[in-house]
N, C-alpha and C positions, 0 to 999 in steps of 0.2 A: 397462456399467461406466463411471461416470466417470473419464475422462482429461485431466481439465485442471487444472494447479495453482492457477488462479486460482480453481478452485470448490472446491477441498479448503480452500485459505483461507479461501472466504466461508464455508462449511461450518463452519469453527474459530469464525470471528468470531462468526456470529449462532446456535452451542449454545452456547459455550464461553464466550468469550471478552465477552461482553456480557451472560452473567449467574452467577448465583451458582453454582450447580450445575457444578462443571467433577469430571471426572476427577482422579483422587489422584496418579495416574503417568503415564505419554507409552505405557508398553505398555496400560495399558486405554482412553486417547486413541486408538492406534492400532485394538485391536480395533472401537472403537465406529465409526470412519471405516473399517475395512475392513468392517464390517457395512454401513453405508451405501452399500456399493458403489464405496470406490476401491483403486486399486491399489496393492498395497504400496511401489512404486516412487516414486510421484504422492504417494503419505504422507511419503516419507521425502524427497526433494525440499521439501515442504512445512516440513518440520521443519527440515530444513538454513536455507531460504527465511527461518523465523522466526530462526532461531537467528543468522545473520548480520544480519539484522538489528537484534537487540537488541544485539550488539557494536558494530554501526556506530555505533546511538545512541548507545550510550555512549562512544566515542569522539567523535562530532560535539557531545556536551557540555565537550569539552574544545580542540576545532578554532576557530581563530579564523570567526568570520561576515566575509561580504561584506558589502561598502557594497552599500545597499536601492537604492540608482540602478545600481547594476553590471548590466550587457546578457546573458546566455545564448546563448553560439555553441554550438549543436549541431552534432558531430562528425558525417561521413558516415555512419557505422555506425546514430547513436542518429538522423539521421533517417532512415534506413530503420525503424527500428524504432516511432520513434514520430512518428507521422505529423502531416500540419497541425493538423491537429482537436487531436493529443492535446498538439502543443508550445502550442499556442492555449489550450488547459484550462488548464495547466499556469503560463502568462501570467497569463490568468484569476485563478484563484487566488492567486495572488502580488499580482496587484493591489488584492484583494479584503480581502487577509491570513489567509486561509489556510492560503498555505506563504511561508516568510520564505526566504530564496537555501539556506541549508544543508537546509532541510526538503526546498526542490524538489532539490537535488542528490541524495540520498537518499532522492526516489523514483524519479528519476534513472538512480541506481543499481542500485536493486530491480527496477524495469522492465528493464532492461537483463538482469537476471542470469537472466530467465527464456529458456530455452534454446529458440532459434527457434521462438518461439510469438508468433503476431500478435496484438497487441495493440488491443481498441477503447479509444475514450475512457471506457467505464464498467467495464472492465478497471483503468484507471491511477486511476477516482475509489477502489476499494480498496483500491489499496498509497499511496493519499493517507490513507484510512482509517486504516490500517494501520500506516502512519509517525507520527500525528497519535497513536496511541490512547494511547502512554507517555511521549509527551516533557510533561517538567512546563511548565507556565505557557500549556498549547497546550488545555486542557480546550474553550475556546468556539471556537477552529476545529476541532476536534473534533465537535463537535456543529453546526457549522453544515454540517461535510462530510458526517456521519449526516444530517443532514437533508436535502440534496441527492441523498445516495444513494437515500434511503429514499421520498419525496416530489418531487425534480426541485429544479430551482433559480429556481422563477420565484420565488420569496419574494425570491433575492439581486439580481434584479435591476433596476434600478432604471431 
């Protein structure tokens, strides 16, 4: 049985959530992901997972932005949790544009909110995914973070 929320999300993104054909309700969404083999606890986790974060976006649509040269101190806790590699993606990306200082903060967040579970760097490129997929005017990093996911990132790098 799958037990990880990062794969009940990836699960969501690439039936659901990337194309037409989605579920009418969250109970026949449910059935079809506990048919797939996960746990109804890891589902409803998952649901919560989403569901905070479409409040946070829409709230972070109304949050003043940081100055684009402002630095990122990571608290003790978040770098226990997210390690060189992924606060270095994370850089990456923001350099890259990406993620602008609110978008990284909010995945920031969502990495954080997942309950002692270690995170890789291709763990944080999906809630990069994941944060990128509704915020308006963010469509082409969007798509350049689908492409990194789905293909690797030597196209970005130069």
């Amino acid at each position: 049985m799958n037990e990880n929320l990062i794969d009940v999300l990836i699960f969501i993104y690439e039936n659901y959530m990337d194309a037409d054909s989605q579920p009418d309700d969250q109970i026949l969404l449910e059935e079809e992901l506990s048919r797939a083999g996960f746990s109804p606890d890891e589902i409803r986790k998952a649901f919560d997972w989403l569901d905070e974060l479409a409040w946070r976006q829409g709230a972070l649509t109304e949050a003043a932005v940081t100055s684009r040269h402002s630095a990122r101190i990571y608290t003790d806790q978040e770098q226990q949790k997210l390690d060189l590699e992924i606060r270095g993606m994370l850089l990456y990306l923001e350099q890259i544009g990406i993620l602008d200082a609110a978008s990284r903060e909010l995945v920031i967040e969502r990495a954080m909110a997942l309950e002692n579970q270690e995170l890789s760097a291709d763990d944080v490129k999906w809630i990069v995914l994941l944060v990128l997929l509704n915020q308006p005017g963010q469509e082409s990093a969007f798509a350049l973070m689908e492409e990194m996911i789905y293909n690797g990132d030597q196209e970005l790098l130069h």
